[in-house]
Residue frames relative to the residue before (quaternion, step in Angstrom):
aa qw qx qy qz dx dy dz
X 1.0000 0.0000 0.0000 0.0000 0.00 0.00 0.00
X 0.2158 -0.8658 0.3959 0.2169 3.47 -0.86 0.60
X 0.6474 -0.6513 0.2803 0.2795 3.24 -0.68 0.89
X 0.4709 -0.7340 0.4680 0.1429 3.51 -0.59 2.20
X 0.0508 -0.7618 0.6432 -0.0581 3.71 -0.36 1.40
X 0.1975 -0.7532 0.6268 -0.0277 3.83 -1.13 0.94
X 0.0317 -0.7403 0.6673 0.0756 3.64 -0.70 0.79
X 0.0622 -0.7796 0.6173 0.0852 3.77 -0.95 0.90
X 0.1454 -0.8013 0.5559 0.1668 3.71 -1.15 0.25
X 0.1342 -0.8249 0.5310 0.1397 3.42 -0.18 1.15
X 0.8540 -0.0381 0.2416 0.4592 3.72 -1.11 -1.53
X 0.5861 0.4872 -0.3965 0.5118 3.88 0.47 1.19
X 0.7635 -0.5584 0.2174 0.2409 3.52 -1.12 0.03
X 0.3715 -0.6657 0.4545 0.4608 3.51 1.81 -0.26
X 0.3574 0.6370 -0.6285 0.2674 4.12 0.64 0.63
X 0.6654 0.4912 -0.4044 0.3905 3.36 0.73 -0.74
X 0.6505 0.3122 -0.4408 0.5339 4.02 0.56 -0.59
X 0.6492 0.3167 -0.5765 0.3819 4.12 0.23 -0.23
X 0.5268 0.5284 -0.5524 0.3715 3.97 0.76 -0.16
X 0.6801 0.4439 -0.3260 0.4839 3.91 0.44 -1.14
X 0.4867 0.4824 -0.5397 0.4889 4.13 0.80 0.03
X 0.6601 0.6698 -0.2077 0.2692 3.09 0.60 -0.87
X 0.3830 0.6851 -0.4208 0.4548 2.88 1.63 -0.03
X 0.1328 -0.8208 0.4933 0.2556 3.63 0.39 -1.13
X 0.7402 0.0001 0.0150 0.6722 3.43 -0.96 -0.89
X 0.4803 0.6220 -0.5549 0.2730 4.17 0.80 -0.49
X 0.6823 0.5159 -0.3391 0.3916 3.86 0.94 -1.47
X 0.5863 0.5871 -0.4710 0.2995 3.58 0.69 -0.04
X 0.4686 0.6887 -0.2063 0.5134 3.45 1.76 -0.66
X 0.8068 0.4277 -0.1711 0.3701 2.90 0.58 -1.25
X 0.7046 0.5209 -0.1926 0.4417 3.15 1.27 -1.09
X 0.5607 0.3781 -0.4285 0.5992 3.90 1.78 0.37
X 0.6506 0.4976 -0.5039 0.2741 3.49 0.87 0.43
X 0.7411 0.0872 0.0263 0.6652 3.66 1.46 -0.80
X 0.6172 -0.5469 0.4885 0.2851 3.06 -1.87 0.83
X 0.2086 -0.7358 0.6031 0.2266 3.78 -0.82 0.46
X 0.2947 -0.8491 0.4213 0.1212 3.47 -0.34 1.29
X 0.6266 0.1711 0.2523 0.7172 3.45 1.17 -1.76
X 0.3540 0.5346 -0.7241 0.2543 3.07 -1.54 1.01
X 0.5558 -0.5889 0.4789 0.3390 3.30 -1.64 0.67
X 0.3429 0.7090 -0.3218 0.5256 4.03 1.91 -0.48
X 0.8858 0.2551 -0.0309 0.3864 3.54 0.68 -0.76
X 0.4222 -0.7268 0.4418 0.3135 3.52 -0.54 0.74
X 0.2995 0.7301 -0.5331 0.3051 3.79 0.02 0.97
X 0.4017 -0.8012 0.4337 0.0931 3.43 -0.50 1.15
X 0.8404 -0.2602 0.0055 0.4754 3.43 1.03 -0.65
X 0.7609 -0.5592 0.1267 0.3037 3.01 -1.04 1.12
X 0.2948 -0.7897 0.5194 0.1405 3.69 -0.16 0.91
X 0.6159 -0.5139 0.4909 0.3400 3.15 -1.97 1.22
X 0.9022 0.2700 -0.0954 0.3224 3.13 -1.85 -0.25
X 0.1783 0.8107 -0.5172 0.2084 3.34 0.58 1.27
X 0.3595 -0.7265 0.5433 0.2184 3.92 -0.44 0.13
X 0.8175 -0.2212 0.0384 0.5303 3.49 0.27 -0.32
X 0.0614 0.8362 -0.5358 -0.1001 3.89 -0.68 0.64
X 0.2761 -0.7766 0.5559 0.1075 3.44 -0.70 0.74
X 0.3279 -0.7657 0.5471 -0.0823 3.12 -0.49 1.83
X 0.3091 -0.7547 0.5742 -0.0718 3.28 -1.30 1.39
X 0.8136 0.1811 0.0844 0.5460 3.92 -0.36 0.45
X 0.6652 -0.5722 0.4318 0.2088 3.17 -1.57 1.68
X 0.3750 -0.5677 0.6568 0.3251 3.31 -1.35 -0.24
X 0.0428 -0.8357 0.5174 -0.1793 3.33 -0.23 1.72
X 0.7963 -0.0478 -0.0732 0.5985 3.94 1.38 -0.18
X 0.8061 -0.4147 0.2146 0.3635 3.34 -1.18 0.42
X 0.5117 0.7100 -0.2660 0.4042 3.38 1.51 -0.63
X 0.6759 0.5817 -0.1838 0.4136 2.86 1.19 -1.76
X 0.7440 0.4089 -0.2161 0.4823 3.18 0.59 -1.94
X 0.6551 0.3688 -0.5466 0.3688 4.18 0.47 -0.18
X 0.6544 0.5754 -0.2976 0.3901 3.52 0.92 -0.80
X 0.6851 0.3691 -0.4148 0.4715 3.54 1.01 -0.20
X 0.5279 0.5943 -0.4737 0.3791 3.83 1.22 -0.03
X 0.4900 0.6576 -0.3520 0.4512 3.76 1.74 -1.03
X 0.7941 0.4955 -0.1367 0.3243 3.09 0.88 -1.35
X 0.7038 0.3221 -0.2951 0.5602 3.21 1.27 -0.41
X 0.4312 0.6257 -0.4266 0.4905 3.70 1.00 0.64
X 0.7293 0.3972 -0.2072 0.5171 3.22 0.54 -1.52
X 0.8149 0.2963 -0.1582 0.4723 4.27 0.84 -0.83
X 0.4057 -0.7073 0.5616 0.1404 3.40 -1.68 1.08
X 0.8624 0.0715 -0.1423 0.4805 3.10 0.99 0.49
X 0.1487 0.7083 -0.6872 0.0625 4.01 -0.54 1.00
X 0.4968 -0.5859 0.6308 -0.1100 1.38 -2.24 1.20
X 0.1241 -0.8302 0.5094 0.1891 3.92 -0.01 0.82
X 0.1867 -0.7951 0.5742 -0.0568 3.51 -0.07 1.54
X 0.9279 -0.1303 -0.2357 0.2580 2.72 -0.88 1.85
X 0.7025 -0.4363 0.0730 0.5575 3.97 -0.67 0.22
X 0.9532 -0.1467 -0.2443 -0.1014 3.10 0.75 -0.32
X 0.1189 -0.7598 0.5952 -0.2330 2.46 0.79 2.45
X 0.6164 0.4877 -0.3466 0.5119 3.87 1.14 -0.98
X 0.8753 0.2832 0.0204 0.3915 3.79 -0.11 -1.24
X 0.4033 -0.7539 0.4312 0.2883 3.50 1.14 -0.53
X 0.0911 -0.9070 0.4110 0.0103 3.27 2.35 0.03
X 0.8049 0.2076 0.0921 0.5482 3.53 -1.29 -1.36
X 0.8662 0.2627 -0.3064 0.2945 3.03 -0.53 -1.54
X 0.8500 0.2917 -0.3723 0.2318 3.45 0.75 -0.34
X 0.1463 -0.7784 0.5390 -0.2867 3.27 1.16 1.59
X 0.7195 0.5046 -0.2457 0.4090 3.38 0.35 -0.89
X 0.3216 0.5033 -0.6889 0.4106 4.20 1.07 -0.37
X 0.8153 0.3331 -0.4585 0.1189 3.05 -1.52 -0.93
X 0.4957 0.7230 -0.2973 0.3784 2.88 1.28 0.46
X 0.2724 -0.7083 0.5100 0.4051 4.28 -0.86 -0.89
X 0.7415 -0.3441 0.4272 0.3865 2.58 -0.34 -0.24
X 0.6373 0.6176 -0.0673 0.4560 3.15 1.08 -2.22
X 0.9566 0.0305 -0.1575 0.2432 2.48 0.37 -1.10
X 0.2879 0.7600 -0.4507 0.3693 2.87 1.44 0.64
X 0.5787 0.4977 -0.3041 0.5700 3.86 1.32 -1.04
X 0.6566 0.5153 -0.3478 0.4270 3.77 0.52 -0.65
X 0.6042 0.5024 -0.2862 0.5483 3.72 0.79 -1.19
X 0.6612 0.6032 -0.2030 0.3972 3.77 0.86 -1.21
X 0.8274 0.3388 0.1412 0.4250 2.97 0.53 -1.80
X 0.7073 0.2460 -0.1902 0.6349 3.49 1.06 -0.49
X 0.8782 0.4120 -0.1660 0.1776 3.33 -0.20 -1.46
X 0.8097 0.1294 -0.2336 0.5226 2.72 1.78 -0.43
X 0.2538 0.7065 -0.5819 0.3128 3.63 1.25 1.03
X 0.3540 -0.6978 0.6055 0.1456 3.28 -1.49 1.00
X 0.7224 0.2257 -0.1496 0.6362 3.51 0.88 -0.32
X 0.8708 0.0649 0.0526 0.4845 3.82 -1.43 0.63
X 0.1722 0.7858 -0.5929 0.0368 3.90 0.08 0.92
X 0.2308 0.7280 -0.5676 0.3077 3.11 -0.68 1.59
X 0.2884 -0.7869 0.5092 0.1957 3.44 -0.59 1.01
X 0.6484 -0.6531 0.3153 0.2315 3.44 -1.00 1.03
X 0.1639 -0.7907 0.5873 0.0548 4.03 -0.42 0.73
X 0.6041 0.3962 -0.4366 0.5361 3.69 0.78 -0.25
X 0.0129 0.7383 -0.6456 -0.1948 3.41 -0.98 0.74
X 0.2164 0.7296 -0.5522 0.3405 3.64 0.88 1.11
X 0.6450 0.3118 -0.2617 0.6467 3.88 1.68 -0.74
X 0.8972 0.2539 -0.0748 0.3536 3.25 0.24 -0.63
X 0.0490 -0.8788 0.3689 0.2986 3.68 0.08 0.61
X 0.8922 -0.2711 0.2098 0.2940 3.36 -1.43 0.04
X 0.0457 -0.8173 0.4995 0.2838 3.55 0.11 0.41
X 0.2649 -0.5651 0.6305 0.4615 3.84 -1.06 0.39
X 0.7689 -0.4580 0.3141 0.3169 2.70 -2.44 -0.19
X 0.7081 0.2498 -0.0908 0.6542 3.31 1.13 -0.68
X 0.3262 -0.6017 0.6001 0.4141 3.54 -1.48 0.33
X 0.0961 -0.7893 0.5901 0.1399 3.56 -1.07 -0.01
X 0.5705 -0.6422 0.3613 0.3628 3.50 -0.96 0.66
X 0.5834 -0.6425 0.1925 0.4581 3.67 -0.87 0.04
X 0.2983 0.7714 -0.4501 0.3368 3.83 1.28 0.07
X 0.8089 0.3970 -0.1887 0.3905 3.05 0.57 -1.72
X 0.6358 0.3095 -0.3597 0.6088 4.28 1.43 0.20
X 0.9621 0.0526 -0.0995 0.2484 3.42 0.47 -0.08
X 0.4978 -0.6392 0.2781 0.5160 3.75 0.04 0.34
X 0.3651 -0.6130 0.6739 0.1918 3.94 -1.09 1.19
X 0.1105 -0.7789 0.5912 0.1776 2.79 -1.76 0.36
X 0.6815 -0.1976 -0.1583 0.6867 3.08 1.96 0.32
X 0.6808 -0.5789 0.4172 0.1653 3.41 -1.45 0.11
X 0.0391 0.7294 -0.6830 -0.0048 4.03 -0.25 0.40
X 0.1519 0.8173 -0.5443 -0.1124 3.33 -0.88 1.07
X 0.0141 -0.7722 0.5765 -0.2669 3.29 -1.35 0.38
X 0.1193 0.7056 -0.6966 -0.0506 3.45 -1.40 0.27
X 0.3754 -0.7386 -0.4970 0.2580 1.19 0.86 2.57
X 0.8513 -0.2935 0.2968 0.3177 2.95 -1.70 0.44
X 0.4971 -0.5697 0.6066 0.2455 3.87 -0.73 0.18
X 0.4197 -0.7120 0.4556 0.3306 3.30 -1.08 1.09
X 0.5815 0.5259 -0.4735 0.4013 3.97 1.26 -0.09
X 0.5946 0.5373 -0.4685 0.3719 3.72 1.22 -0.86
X 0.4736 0.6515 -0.4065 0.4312 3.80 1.49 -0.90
X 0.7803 0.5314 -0.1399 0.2987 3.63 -0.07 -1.33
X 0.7262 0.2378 -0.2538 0.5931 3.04 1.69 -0.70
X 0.4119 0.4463 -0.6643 0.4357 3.89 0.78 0.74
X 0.8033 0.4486 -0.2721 0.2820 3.55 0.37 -1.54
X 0.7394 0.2855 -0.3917 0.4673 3.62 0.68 -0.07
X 0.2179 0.6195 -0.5658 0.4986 3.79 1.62 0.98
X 0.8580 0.3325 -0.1998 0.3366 3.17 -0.37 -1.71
X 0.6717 0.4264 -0.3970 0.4577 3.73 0.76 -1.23
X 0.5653 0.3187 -0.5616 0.5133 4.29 0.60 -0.03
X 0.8449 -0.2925 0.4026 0.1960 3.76 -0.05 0.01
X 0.6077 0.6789 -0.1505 0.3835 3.10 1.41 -0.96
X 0.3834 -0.6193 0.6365 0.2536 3.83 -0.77 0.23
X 0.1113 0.7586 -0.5900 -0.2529 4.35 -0.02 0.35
X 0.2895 -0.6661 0.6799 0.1016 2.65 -1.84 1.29
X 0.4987 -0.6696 0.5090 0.2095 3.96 -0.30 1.79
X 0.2719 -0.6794 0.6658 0.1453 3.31 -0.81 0.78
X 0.6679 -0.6200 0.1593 0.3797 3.67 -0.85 1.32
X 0.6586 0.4678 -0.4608 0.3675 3.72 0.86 -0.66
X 0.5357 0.6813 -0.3832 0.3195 4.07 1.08 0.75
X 0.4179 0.8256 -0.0970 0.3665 1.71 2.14 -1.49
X 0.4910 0.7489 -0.2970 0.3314 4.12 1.42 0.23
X 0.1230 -0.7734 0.5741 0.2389 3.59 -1.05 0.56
X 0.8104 0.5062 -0.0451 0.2916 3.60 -0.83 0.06
């Protein structure tokens, strides 16, 4: 049976899944080695039990995030924080020095061209926390991809680490932030 791999994308920019396209003629390999369960790449709706290894994208930046990464580390025996900042909170959490407030206000008011009004349903929009935070600090890591983003070779050697079985240990020139 091959091992049920899951790619999620939380609070960051989706470089890290255009870095893992990047793989090229590489994903064709990959895809006789394991079952892709979940991935923003894919039309799947929700996150499925029994996952082997998922490789997590992007800070924990609103309430969404942080319930969905608790799903996620229930539902998977192994993440991967994929890229800076699933690892560091990198970019995305540029924004602390910020409130919340006013972030929605800058967003929502100051610079809307049409209707300025900051959203109250948080059915569209979820909650922002106060700070973004990397993924360590909501859930337990099981290893690290860094990068902003990672390189589609730094990709290739976690994923054909993990799908033999293997923990990858990055060999120092990965070894990169930023």
């Amino acid at each position: 049976m091959k091992p049920r791999v899951a790619t999620v994308w939380l609070g960051g920019c989706s470089g890290c899944h255009m870095s893992f396209l990047d793989l090229d003629e590489r994903l064709i390999e990959l895809a006789d080695k394991m079952e892709l369960v979940y991935s923003p790449i894919a039309d799947i709706k929700e996150f499925p039990h029994n996952v082997d290894v998922t490789l997590v994208e992007g800070a924990i930046t609103n309430s969404e995030n942080e319930e969905y990464a608790h799903i996620i580390r229930k539902r998977s025996k192994f993440i991967v924080a994929f890229g800076d900042c699933a690892t560091t909170g990198n970019v995305t959490a540029m924004r602390n020095r910020f409130t919340p407030d006013e972030i929605l206000k800058r967003s929502y008011i100051e610079l809307a061209e049409k209707n300025p009004q900051i959203p109250n349903d948080y059915t569209t929009l979820a909650q922002l926390l106060k700070k973004a935070r990397p993924l360590h600090e909501v859930i337990k890591v099981d290893a690290w991809l860094h990068g902003c983003p990672p390189t589609a070779d730094q990709i290739w050697f976690a994923m054909t680490s993990l799908l033999e079985g293997k923990i990858p240990v990055l060999p120092p020139a990965y070894l990169r932030y930023g």
